[in-house]
PDB file of N, CA, C and O in Angstrom:
ATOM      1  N   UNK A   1     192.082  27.662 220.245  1.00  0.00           N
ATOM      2  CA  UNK A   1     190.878  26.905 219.984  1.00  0.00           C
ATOM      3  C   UNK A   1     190.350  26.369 221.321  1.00  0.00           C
ATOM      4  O   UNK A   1     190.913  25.779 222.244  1.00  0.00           O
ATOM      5  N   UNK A   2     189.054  26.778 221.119  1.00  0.00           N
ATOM      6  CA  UNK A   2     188.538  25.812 223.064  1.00  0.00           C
ATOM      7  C   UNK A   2     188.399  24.740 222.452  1.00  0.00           C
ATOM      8  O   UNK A   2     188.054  24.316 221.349  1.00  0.00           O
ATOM      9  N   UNK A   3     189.105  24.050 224.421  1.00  0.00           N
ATOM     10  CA  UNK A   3     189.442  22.300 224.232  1.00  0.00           C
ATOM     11  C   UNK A   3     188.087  21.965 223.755  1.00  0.00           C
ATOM     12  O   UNK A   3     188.232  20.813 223.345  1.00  0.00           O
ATOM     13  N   UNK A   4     187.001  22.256 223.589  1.00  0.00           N
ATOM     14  CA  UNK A   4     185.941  21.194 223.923  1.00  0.00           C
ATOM     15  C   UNK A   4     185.626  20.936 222.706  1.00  0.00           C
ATOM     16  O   UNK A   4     184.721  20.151 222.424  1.00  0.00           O
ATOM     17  N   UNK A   5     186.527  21.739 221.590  1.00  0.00           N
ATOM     18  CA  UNK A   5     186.126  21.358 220.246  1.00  0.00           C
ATOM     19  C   UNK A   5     187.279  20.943 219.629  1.00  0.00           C
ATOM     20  O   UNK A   5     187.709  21.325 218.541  1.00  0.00           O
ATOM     21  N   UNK A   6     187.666  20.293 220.238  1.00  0.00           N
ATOM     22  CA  UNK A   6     189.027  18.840 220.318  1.00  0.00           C
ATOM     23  C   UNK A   6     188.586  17.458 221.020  1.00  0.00           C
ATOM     24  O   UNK A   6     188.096  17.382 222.147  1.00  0.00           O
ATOM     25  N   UNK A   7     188.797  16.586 220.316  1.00  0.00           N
ATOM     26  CA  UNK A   7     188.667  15.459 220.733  1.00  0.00           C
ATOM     27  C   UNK A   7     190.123  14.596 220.894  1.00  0.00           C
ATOM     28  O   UNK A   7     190.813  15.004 219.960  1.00  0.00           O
ATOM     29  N   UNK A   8     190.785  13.733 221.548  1.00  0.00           N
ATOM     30  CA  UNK A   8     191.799  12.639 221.393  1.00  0.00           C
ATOM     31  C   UNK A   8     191.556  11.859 220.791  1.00  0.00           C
ATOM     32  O   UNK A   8     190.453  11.317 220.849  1.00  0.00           O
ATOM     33  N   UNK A   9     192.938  11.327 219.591  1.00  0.00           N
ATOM     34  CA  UNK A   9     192.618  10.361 218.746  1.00  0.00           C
ATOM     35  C   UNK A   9     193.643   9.158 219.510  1.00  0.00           C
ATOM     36  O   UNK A   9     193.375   7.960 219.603  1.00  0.00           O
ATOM     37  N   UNK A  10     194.927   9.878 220.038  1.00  0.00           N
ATOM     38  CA  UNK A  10     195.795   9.273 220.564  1.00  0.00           C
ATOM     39  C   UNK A  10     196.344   9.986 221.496  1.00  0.00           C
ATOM     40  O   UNK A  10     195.625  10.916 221.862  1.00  0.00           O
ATOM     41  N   UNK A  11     197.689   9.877 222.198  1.00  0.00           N
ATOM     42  CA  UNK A  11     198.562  10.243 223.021  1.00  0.00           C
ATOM     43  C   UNK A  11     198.744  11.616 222.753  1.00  0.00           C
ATOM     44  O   UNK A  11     198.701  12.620 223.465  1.00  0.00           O
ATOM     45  N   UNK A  12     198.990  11.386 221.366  1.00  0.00           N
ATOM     46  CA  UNK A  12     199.805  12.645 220.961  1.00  0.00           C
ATOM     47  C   UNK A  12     198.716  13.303 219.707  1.00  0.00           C
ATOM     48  O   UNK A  12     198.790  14.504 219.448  1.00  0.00           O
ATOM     49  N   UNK A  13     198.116  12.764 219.266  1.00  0.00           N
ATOM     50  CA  UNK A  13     197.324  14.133 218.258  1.00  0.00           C
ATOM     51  C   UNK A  13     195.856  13.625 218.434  1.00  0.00           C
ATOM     52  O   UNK A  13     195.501  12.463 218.630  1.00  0.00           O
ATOM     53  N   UNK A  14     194.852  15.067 218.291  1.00  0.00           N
ATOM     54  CA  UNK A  14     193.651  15.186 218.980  1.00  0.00           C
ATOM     55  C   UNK A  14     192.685  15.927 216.895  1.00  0.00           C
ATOM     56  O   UNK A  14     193.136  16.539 215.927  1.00  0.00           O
ATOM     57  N   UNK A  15     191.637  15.476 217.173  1.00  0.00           N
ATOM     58  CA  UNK A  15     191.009  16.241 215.622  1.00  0.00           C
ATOM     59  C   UNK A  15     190.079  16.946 216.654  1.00  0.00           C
ATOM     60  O   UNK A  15     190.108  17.004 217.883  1.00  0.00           O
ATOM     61  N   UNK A  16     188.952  17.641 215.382  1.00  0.00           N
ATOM     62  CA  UNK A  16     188.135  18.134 215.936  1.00  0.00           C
ATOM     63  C   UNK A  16     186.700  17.313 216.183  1.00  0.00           C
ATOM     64  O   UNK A  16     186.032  16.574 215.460  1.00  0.00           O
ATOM     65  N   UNK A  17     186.537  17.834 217.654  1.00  0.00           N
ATOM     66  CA  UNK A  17     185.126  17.183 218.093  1.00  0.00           C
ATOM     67  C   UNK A  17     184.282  16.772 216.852  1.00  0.00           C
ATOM     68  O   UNK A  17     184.066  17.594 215.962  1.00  0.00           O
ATOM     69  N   UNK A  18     183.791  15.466 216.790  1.00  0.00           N
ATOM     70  CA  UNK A  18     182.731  15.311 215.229  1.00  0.00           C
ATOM     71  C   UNK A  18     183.273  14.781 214.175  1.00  0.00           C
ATOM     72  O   UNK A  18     182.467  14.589 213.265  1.00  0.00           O
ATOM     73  N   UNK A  19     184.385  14.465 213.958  1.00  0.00           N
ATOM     74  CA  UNK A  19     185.279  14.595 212.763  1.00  0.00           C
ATOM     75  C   UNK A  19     185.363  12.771 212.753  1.00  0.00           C
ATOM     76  O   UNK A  19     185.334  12.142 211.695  1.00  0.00           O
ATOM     77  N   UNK A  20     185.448  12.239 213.844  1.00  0.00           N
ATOM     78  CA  UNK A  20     186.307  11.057 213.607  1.00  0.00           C
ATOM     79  C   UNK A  20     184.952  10.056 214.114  1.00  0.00           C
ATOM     80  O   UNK A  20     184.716   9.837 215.302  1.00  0.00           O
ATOM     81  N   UNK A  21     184.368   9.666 213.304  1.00  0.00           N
ATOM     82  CA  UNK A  21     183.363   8.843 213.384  1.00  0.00           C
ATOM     83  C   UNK A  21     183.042   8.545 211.984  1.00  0.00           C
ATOM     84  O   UNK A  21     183.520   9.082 210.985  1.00  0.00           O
ATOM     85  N   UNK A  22     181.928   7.362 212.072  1.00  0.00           N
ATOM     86  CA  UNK A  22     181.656   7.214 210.613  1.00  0.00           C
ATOM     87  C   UNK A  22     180.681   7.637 210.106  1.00  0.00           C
ATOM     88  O   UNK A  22     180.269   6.947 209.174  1.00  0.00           O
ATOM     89  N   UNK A  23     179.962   8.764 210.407  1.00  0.00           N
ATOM     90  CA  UNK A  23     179.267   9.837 209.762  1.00  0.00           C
ATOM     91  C   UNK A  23     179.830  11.359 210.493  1.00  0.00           C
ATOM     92  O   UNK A  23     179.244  11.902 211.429  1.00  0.00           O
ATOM     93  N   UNK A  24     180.834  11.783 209.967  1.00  0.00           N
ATOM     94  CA  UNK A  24     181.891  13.012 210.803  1.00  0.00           C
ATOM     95  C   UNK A  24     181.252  14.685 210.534  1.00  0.00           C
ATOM     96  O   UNK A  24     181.536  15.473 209.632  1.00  0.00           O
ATOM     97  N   UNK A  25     180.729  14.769 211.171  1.00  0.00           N
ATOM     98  CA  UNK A  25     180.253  16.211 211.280  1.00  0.00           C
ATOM     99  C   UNK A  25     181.208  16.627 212.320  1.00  0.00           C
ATOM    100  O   UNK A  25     181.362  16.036 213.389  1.00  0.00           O
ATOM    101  N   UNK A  26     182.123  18.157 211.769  1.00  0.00           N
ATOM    102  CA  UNK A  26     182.715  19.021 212.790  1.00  0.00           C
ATOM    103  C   UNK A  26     181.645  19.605 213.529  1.00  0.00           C
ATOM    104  O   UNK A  26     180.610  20.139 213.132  1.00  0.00           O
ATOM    105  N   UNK A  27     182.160  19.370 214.877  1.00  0.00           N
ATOM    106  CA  UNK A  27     181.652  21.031 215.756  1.00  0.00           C
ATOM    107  C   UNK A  27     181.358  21.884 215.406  1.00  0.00           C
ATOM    108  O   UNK A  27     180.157  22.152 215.439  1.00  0.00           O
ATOM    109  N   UNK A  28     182.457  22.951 214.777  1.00  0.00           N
ATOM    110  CA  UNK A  28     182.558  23.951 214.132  1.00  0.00           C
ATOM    111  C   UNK A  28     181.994  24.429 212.881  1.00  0.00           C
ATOM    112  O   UNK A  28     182.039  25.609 212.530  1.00  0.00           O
ATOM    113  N   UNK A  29     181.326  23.250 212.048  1.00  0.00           N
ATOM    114  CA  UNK A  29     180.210  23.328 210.957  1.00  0.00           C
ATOM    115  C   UNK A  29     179.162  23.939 211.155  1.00  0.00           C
ATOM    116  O   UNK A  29     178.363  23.337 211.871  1.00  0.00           O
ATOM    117  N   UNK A  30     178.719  25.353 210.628  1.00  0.00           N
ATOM    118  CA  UNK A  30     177.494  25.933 210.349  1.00  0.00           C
ATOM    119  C   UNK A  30     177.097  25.793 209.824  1.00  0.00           C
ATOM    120  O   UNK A  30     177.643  25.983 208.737  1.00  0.00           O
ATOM    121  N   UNK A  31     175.145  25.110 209.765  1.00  0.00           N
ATOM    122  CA  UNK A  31     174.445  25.333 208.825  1.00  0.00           C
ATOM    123  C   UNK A  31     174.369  23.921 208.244  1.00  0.00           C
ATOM    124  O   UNK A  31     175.046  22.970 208.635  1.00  0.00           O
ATOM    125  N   UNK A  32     173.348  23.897 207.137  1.00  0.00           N
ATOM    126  CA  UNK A  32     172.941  22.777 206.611  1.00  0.00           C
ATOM    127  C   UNK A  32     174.185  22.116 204.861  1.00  0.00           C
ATOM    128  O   UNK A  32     174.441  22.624 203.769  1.00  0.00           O
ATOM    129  N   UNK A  33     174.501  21.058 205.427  1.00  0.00           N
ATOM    130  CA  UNK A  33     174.892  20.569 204.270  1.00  0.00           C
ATOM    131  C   UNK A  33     174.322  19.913 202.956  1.00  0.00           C
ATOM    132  O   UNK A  33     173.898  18.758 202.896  1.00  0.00           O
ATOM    133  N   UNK A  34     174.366  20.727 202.010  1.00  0.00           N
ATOM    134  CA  UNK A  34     173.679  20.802 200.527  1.00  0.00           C
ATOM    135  C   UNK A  34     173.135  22.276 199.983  1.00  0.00           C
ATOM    136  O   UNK A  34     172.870  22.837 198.919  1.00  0.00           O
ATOM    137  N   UNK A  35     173.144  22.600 201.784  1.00  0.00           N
ATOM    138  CA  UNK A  35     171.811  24.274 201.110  1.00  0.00           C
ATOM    139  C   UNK A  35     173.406  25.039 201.421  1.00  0.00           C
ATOM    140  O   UNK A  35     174.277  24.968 200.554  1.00  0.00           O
ATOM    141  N   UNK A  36     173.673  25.796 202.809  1.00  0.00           N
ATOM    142  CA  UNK A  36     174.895  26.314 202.767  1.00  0.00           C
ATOM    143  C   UNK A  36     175.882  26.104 204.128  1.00  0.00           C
ATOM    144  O   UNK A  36     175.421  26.093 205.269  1.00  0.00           O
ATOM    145  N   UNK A  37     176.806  25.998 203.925  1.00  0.00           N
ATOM    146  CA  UNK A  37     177.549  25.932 205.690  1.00  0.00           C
ATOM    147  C   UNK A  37     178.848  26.502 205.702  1.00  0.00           C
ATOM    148  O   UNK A  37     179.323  26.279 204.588  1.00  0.00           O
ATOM    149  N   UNK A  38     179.625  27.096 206.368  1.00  0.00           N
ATOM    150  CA  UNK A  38     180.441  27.368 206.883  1.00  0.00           C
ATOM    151  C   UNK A  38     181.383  27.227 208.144  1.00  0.00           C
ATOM    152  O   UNK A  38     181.145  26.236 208.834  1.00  0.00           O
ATOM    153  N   UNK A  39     182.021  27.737 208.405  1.00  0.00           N
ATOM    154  CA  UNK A  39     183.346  27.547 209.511  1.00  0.00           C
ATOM    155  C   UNK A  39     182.977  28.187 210.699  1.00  0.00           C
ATOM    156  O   UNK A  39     182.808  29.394 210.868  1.00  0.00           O
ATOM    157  N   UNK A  40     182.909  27.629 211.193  1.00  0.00           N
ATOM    158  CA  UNK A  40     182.125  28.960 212.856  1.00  0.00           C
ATOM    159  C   UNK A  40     183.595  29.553 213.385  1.00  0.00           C
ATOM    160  O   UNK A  40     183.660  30.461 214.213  1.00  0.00           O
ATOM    161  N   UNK A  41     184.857  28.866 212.746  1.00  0.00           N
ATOM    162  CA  UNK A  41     186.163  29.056 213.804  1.00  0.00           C
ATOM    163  C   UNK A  41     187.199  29.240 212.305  1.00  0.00           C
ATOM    164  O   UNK A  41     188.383  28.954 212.478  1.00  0.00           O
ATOM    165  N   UNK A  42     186.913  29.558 211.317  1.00  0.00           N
ATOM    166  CA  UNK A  42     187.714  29.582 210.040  1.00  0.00           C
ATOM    167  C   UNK A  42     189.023  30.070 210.444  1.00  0.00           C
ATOM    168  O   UNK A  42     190.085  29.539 210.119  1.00  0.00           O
ATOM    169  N   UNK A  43     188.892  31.130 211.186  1.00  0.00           N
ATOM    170  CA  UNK A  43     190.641  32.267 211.179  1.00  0.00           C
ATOM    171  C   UNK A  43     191.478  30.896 211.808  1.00  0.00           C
ATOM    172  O   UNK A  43     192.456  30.369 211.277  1.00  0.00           O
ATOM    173  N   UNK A  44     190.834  30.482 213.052  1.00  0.00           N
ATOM    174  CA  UNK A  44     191.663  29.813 214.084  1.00  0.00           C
ATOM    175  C   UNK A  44     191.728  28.129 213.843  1.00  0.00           C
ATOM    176  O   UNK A  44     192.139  27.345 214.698  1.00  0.00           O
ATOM    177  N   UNK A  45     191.063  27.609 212.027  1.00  0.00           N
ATOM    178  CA  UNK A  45     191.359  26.212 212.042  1.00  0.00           C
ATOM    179  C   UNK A  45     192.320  25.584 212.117  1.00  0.00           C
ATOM    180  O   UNK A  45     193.406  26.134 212.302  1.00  0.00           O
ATOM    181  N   UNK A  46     192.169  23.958 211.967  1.00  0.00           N
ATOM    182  CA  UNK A  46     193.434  23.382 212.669  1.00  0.00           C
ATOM    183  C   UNK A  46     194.093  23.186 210.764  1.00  0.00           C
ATOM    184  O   UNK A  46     193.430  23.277 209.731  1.00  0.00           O
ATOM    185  N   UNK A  47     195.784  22.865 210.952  1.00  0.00           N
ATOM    186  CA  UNK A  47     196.422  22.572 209.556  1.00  0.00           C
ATOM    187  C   UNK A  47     195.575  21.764 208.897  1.00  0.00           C
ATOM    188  O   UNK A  47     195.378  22.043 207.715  1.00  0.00           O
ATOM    189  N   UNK A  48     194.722  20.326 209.606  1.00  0.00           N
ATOM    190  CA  UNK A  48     194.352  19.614 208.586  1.00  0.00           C
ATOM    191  C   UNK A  48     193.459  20.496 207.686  1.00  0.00           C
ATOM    192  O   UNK A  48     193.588  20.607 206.467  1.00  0.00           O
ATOM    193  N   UNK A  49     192.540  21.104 208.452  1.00  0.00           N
ATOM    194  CA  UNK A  49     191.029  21.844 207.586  1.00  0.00           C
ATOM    195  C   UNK A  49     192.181  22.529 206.464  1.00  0.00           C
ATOM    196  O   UNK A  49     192.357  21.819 205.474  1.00  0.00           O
ATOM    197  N   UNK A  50     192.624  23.244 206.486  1.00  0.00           N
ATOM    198  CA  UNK A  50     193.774  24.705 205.889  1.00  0.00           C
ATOM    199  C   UNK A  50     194.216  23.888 204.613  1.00  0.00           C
ATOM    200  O   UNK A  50     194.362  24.382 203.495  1.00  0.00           O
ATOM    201  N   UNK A  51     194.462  22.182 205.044  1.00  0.00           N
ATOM    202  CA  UNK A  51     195.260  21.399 203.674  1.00  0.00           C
ATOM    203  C   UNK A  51     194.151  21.074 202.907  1.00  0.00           C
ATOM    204  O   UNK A  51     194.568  20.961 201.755  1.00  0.00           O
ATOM    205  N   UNK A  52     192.797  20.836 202.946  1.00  0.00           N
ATOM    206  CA  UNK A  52     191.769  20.689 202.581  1.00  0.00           C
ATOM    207  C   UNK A  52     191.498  21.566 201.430  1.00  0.00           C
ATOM    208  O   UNK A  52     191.301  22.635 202.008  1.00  0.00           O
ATOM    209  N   UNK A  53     191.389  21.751 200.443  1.00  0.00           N
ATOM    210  CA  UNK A  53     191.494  22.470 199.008  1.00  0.00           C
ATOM    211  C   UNK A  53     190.062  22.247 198.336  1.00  0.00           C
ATOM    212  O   UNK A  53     189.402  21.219 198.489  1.00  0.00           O
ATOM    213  N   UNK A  54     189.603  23.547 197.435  1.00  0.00           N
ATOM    214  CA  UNK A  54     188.584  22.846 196.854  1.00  0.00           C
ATOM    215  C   UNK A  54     188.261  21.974 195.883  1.00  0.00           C
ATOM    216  O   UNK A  54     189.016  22.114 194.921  1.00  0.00           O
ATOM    217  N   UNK A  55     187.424  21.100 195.726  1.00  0.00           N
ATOM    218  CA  UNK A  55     187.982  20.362 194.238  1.00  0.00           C
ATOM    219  C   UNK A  55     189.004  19.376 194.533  1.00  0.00           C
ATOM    220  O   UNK A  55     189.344  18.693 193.567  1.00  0.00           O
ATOM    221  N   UNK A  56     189.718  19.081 195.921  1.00  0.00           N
ATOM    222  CA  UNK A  56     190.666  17.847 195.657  1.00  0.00           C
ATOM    223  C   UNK A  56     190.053  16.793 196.768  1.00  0.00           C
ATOM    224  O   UNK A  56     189.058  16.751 197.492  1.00  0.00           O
ATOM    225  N   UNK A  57     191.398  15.824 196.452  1.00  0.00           N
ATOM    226  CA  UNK A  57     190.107  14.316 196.553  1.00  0.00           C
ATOM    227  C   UNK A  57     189.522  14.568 198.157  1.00  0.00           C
ATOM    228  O   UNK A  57     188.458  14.036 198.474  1.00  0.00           O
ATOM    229  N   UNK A  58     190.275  15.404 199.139  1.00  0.00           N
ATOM    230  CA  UNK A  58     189.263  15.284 200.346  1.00  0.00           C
ATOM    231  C   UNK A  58     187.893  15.884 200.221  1.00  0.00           C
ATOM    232  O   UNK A  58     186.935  15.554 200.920  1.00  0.00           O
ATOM    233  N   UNK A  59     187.882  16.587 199.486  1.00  0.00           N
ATOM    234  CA  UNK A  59     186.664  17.625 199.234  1.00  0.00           C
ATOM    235  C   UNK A  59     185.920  16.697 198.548  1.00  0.00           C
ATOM    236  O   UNK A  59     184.994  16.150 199.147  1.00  0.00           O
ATOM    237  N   UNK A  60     186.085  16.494 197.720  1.00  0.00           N
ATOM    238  CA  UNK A  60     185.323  15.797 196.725  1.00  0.00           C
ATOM    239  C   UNK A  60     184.874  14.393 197.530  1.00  0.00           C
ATOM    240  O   UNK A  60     183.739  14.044 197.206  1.00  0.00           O
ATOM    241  N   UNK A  61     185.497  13.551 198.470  1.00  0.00           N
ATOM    242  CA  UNK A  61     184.849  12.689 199.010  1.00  0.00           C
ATOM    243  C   UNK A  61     183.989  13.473 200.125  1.00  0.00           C
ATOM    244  O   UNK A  61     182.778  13.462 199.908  1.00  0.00           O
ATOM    245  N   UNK A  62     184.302  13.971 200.975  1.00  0.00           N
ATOM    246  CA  UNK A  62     183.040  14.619 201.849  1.00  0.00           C
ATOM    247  C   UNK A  62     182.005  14.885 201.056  1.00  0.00           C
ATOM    248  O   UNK A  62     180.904  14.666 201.561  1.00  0.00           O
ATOM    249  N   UNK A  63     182.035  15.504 199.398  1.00  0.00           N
ATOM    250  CA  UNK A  63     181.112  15.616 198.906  1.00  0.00           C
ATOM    251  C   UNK A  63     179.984  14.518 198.371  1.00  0.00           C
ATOM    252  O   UNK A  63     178.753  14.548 198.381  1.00  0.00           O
ATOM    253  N   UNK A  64     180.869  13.615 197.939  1.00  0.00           N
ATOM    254  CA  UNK A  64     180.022  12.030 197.918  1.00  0.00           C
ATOM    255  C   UNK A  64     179.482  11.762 198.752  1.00  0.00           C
ATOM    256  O   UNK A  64     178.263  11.585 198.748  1.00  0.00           O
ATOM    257  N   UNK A  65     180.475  11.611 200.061  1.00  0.00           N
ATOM    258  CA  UNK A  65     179.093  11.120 200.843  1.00  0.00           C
ATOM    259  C   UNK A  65     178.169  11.437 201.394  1.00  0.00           C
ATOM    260  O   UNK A  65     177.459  10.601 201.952  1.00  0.00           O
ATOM    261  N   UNK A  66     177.874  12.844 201.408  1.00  0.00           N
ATOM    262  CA  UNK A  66     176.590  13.360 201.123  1.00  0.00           C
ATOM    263  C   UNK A  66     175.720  13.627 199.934  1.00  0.00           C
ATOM    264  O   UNK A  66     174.733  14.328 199.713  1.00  0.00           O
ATOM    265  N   UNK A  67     176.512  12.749 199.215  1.00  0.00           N
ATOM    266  CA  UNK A  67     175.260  12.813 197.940  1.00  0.00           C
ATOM    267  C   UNK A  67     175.062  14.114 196.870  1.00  0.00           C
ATOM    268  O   UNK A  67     174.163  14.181 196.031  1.00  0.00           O
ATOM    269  N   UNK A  68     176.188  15.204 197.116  1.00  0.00           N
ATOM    270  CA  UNK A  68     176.591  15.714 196.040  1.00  0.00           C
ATOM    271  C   UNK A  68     177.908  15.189 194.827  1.00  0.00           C
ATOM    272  O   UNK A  68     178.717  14.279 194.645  1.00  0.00           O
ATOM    273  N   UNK A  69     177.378  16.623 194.144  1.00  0.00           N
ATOM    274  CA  UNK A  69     178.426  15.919 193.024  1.00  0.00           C
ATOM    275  C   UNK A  69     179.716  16.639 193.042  1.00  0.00           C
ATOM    276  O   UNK A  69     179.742  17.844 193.291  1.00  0.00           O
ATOM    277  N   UNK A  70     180.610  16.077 192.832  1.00  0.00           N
ATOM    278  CA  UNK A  70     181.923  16.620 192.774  1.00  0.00           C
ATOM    279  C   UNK A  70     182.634  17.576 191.900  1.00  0.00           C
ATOM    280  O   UNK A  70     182.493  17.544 190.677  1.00  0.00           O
ATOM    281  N   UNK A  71     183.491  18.532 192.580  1.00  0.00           N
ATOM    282  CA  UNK A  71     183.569  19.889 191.865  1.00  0.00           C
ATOM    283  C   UNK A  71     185.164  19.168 191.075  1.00  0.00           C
ATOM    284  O   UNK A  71     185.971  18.368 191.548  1.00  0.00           O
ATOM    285  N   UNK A  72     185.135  19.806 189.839  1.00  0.00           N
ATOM    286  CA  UNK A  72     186.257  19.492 188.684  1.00  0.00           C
ATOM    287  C   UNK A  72     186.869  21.050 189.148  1.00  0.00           C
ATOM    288  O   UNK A  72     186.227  22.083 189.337  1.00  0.00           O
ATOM    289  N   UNK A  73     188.365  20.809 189.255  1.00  0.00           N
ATOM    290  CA  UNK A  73     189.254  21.707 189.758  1.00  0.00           C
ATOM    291  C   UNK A  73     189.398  22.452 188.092  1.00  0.00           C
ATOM    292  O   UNK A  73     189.107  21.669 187.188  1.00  0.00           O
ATOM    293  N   UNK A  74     189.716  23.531 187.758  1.00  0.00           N
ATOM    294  CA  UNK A  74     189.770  24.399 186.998  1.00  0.00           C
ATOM    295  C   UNK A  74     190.977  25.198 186.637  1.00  0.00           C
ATOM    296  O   UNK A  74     190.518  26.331 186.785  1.00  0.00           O
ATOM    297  N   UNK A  75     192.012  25.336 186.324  1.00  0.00           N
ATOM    298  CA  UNK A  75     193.170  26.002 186.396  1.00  0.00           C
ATOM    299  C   UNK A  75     192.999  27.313 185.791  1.00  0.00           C
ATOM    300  O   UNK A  75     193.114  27.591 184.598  1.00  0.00           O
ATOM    301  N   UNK A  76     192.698  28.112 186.792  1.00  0.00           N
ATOM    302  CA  UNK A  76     192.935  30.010 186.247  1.00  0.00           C
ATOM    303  C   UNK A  76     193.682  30.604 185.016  1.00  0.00           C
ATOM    304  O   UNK A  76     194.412  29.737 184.535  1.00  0.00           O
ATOM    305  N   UNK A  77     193.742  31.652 184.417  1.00  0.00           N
ATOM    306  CA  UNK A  77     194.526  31.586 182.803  1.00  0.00           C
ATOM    307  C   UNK A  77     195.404  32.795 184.134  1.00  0.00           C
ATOM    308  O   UNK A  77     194.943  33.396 185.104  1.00  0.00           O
ATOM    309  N   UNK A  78     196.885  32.711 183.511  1.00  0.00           N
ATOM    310  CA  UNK A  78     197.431  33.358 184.153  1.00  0.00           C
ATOM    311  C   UNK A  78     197.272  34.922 184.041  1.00  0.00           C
ATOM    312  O   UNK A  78     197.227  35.415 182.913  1.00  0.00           O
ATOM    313  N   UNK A  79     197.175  35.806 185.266  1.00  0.00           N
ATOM    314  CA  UNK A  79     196.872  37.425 185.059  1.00  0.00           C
ATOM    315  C   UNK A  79     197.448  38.249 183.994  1.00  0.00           C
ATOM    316  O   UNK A  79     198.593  38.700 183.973  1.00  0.00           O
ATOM    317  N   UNK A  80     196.680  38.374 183.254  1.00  0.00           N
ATOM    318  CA  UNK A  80     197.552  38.991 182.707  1.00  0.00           C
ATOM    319  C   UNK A  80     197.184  41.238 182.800  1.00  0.00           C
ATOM    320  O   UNK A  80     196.080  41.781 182.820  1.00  0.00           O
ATOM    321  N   UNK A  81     198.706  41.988 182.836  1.00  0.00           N
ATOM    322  CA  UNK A  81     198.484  43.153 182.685  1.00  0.00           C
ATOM    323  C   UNK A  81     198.364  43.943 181.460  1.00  0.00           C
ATOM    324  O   UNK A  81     198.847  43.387 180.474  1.00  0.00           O
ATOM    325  N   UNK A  82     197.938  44.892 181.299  1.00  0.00           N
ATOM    326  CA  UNK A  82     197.882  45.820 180.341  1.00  0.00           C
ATOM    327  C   UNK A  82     199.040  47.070 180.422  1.00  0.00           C
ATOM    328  O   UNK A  82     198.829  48.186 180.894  1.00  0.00           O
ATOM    329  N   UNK A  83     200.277  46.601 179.856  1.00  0.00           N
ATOM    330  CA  UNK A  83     201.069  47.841 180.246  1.00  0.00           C
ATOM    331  C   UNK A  83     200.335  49.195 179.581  1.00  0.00           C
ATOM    332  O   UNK A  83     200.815  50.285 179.892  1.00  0.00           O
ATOM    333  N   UNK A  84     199.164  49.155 178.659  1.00  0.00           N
ATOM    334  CA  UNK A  84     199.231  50.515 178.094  1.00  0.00           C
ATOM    335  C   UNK A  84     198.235  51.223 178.765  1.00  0.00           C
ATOM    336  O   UNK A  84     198.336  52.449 178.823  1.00  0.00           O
ATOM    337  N   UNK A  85     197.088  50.531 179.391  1.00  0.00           N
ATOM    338  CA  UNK A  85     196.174  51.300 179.738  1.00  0.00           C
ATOM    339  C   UNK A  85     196.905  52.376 180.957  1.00  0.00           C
ATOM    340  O   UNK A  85     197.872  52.296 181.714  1.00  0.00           O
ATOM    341  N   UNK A  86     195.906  53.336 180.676  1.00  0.00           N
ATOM    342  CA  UNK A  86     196.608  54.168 181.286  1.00  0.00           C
ATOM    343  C   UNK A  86     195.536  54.833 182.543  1.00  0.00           C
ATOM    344  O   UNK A  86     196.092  55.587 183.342  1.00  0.00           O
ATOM    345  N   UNK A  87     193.915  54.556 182.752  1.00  0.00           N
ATOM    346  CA  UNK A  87     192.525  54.843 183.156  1.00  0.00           C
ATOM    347  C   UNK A  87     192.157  53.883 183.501  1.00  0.00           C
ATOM    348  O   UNK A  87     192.082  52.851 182.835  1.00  0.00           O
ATOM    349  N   UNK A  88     191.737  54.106 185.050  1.00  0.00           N
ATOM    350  CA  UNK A  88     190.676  53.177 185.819  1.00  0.00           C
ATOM    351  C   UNK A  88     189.266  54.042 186.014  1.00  0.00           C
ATOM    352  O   UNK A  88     189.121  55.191 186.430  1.00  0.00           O
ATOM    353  N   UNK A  89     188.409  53.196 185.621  1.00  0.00           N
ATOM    354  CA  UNK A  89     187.170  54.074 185.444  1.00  0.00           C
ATOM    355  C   UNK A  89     186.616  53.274 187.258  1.00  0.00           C
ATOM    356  O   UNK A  89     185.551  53.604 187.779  1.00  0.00           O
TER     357      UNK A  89
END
């Protein structure tokens, strides 16, 4: 990751440039928040972004305080196979 999209919080651990203020926009944020944005550095983020999930409470507060509404997490029905089919069209 280039340093310059690291900031020091302390001695020992640094976030990303933007992050640690009280209106925290990353560096690495593309694009407008509400219409669409993304990761300019996704492959190479740091663990915190990676623990960040959709639908849980960090998400859902970044989403407040911009004035959206918060996504309700959903639990998938488990896969299920078809031992008989036998044709993929």
């Amino acid at each position: 990751m280039p340093e310059h999209y690291t900031e020091p919080v302390t001695a020992v651990y640094s976030c990303m440039a933007g992050t640690n203020s009280s209106s925290p926009r990353c560096i690495a944020l593309e694009g407008t928040v509400g219409e669409q944005v993304s990761c300019g550095m996704y492959e190479a983020r740091s663990t915190s972004c990676k623990e960040v999930q959709i639908a849980d409470a960090q998400c859902n507060k970044a989403r407040k305080a911009h004035n959206m509404i918060a996504f309700v997490p959903i639990e998938a029905p488990p896969a299920v196979n078809d031992e008989d089919f036998d044709q993929v069209c």
